[in-house]
Backbone as CSV, one residue per row, in Angstrom:
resi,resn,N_x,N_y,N_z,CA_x,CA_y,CA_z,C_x,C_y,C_z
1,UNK,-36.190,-58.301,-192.900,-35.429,-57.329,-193.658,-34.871,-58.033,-194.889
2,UNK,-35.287,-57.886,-196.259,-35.267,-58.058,-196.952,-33.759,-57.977,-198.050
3,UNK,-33.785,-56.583,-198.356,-32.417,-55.984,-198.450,-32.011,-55.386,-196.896
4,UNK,-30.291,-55.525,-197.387,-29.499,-55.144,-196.145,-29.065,-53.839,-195.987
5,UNK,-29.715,-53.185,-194.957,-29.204,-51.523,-194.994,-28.867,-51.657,-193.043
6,UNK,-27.649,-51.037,-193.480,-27.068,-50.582,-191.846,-27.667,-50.034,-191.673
7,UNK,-28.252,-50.567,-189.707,-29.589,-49.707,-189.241,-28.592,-48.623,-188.859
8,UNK,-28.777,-47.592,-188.219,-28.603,-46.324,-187.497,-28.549,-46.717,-185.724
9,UNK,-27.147,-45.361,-185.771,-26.708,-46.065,-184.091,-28.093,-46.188,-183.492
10,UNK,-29.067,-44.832,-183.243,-29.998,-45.291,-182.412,-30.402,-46.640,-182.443
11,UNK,-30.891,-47.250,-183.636,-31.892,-48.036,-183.593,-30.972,-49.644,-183.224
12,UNK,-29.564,-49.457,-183.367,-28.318,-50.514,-182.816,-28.841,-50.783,-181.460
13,UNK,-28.856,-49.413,-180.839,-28.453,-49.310,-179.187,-29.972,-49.924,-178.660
14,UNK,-30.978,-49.497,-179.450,-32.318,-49.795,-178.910,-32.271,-51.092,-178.775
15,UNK,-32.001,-51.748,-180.060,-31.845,-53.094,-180.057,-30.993,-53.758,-179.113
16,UNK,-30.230,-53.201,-179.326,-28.997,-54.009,-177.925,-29.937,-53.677,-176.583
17,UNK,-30.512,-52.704,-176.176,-30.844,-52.405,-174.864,-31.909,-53.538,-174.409
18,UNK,-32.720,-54.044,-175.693,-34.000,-54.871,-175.178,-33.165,-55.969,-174.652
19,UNK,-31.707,-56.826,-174.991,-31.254,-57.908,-174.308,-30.580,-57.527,-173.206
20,UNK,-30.637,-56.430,-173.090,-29.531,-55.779,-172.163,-30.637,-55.776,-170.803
21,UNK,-32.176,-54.986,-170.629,-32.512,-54.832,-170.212,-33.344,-56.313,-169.740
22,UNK,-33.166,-57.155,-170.029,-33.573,-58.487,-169.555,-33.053,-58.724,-168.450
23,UNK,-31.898,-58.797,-168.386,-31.163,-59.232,-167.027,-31.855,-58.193,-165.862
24,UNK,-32.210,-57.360,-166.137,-32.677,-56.781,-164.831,-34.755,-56.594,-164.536
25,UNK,-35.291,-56.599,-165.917,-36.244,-56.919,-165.961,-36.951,-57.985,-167.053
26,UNK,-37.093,-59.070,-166.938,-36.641,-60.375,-168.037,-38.151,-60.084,-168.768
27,UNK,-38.981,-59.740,-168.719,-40.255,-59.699,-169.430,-40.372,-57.814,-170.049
28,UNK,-40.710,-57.368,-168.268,-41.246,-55.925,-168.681,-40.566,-54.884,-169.665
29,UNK,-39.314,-54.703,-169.396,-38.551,-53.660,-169.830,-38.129,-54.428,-171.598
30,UNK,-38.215,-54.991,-172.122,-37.583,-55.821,-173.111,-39.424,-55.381,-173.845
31,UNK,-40.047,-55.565,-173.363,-41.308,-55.502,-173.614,-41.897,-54.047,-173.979
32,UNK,-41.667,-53.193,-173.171,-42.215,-51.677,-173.157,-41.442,-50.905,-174.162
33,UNK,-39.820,-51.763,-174.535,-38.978,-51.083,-175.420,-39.696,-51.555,-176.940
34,UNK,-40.093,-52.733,-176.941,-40.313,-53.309,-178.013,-41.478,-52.327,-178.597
35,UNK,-42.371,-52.554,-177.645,-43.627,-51.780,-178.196,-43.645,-50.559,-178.593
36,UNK,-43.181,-49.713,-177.955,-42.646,-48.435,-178.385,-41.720,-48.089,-179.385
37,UNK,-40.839,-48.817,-179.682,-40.380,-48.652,-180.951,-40.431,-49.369,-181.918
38,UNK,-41.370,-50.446,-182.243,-41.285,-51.402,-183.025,-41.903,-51.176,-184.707
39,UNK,-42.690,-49.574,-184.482,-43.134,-49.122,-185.528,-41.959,-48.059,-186.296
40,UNK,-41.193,-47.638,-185.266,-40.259,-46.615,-185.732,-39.051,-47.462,-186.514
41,UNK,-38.654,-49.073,-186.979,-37.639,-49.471,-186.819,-38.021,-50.992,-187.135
42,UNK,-37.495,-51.466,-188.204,-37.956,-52.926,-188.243,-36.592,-53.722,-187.842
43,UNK,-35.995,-52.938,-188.141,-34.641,-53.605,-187.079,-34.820,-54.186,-185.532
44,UNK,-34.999,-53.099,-184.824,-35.776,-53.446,-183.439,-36.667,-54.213,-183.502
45,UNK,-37.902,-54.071,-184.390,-38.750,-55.152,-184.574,-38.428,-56.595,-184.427
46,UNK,-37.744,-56.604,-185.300,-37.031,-58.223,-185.270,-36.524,-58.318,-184.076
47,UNK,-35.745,-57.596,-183.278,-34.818,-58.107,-182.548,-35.608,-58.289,-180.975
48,UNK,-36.933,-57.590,-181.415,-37.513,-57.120,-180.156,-38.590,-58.892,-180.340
49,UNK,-39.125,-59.146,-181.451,-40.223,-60.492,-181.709,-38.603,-62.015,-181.043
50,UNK,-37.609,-61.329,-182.018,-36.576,-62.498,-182.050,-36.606,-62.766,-179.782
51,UNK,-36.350,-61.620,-178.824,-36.133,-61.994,-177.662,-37.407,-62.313,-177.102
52,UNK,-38.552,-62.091,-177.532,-39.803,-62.742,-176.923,-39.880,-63.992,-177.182
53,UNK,-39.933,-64.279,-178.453,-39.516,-65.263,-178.923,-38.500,-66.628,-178.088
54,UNK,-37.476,-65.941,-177.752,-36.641,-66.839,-176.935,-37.297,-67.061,-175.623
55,UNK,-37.821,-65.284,-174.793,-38.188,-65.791,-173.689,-39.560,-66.846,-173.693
56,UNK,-40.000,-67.012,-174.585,-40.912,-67.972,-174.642,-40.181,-69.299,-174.312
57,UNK,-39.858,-69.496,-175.545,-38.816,-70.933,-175.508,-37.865,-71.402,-174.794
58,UNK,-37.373,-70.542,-173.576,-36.712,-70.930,-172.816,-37.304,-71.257,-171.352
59,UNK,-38.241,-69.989,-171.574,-39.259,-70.508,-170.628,-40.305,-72.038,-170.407
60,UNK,-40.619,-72.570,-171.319,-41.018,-74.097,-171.724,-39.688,-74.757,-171.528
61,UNK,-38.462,-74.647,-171.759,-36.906,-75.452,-171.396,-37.312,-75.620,-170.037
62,UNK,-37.248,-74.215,-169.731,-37.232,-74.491,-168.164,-38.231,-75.023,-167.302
63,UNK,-39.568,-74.762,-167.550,-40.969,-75.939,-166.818,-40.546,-77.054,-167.124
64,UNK,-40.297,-77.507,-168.319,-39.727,-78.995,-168.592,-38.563,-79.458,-167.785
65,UNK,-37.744,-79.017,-167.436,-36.667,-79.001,-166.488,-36.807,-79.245,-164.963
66,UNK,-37.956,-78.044,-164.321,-38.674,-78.465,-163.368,-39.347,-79.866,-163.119
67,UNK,-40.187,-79.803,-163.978,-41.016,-81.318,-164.076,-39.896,-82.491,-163.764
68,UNK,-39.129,-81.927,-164.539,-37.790,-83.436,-164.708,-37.154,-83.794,-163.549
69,UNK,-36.946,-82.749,-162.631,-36.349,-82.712,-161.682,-36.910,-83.904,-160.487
70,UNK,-38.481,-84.383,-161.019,-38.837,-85.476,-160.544,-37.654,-86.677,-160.847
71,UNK,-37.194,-86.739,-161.582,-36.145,-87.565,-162.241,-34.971,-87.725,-161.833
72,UNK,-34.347,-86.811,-161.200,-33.293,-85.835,-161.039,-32.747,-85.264,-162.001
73,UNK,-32.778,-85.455,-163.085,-32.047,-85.248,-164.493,-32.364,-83.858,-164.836
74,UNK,-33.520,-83.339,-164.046,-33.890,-81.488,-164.069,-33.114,-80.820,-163.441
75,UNK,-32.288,-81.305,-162.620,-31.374,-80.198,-161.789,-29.979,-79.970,-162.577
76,UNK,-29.554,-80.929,-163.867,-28.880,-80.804,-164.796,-29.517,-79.700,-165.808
77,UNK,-30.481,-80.222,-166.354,-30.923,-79.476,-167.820,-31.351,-77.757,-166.757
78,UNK,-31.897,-78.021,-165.913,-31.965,-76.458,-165.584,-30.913,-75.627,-165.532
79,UNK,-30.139,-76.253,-165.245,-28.621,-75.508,-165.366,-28.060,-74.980,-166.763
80,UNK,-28.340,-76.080,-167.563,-28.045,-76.160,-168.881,-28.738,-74.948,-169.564
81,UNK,-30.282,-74.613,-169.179,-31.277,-73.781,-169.682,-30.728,-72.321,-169.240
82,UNK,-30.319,-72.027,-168.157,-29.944,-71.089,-167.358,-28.604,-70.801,-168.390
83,UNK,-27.710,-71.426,-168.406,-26.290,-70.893,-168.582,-26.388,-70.606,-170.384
84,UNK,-27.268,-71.292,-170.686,-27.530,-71.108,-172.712,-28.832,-69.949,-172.394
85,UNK,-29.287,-69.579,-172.177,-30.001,-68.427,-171.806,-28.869,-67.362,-171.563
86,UNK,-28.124,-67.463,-170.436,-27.332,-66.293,-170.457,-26.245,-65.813,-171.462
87,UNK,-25.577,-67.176,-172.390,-24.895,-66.909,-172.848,-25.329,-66.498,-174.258
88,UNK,-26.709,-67.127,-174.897,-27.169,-66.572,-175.810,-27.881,-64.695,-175.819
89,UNK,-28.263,-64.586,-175.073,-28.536,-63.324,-174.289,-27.865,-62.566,-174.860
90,UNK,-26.528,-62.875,-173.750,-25.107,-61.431,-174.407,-24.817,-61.831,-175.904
91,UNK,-24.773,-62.755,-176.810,-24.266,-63.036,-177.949,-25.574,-61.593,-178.819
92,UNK,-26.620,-62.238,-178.258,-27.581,-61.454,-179.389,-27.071,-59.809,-178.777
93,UNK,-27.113,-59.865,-177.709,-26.933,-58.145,-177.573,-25.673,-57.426,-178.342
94,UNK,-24.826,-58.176,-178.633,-23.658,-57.876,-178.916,-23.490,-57.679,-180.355
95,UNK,-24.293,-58.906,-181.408,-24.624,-58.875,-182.644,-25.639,-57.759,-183.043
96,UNK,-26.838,-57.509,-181.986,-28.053,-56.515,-182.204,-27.194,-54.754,-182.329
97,UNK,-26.022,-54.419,-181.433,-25.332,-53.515,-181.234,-24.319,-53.942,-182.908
98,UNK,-24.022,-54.606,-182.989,-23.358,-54.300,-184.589,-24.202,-53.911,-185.790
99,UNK,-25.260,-54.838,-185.201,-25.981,-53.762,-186.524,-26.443,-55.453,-187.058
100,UNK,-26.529,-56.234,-187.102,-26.733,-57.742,-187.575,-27.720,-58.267,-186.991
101,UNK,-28.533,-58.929,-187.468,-30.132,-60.092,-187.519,-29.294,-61.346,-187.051
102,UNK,-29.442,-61.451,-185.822,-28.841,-62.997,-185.035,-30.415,-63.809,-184.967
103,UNK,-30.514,-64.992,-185.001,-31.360,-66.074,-184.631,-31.010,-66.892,-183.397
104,UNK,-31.342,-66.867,-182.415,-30.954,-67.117,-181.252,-31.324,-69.188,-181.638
105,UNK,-30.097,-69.814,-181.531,-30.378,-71.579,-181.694,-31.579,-71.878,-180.450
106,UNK,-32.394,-72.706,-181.002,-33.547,-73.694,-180.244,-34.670,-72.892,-179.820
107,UNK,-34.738,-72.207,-180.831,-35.788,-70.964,-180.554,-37.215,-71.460,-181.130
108,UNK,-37.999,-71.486,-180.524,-39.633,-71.608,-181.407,-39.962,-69.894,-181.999
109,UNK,-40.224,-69.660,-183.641,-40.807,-68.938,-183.953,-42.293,-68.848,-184.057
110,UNK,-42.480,-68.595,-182.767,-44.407,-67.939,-182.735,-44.416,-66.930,-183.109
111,UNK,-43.722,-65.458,-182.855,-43.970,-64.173,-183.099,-43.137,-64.471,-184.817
112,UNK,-43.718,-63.933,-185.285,-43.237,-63.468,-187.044,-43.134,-62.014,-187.440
C-alpha cells in the first residue's frame, strides 16, 4: 500500500480475524480467509501474505528448536518460539483491527 487510506471496518475485522483465527486453526482458517478475500482488499492481502509469512518462519524457529533439543538448549528456544509467536500474534491482530500495516520482527519475506 502505497498511499495511506483507512481501510474500512469490514476489511479491519477481516484482517484482525485471520490472527485471531490462528489460535484455533493455525494454518486452515487464516488460510481460507486469506484466499477469499485477498482480491476484494489489499489490506487483508498484506495482512493475510504478512501471517503466512510468519507461520512459515516460525515454523523453521521451531524444527530448529526441536533438532536442538539434542543439545538441550531446544527446550529453551522452543519456549522462546512459542511465547514470541503468541505474543506477536495478538500484537498484529490488534494493529490489523486499527487499521495499520504491522511487520511481524524475524519474519522471512517469501510471500510478496
Amino acid at each position: 500500500m502505497n498511499e495511506y487510506k483507512m481501510p474500512s471496518n469490514d476489511e479491519r475485522l477481516i484482517a484482525a480475524a485471520i490472527y485471531v483465527t490462528s489460535f484455533f486453526t493455525a494454518f486452515v482458517g487464516p488460510l481460507i480467509i486469506w484466499l477469499l478475500k485477498k482480491n476484494d482488499s489489499e489490506f487483508v492481502d498484506y495482512h493475510g501474505k504478512e501471517y503466512l509469512n510468519f507461520l512459515i518462519s516460525y515454523s523453521i524457529y521451531s524444527a530448529i528448536s526441536v533438532v536442538l533439543m539434542i543439545i538441550l538448549i531446544g527446550v529453551l528456544t522452543i519456549w522462546i518460539v512459542g511465547i514470541l509467536a503468541f505474543i506477536f500474534t495478538i500484537v498484529a491482530a490488534v494493529k490489523a483491527y486499527e487499521g495499520k500495516e504491522y511487520r511481524i520482527p524475524l519474519v522471512f519475506r517469501i510471500l510478496k
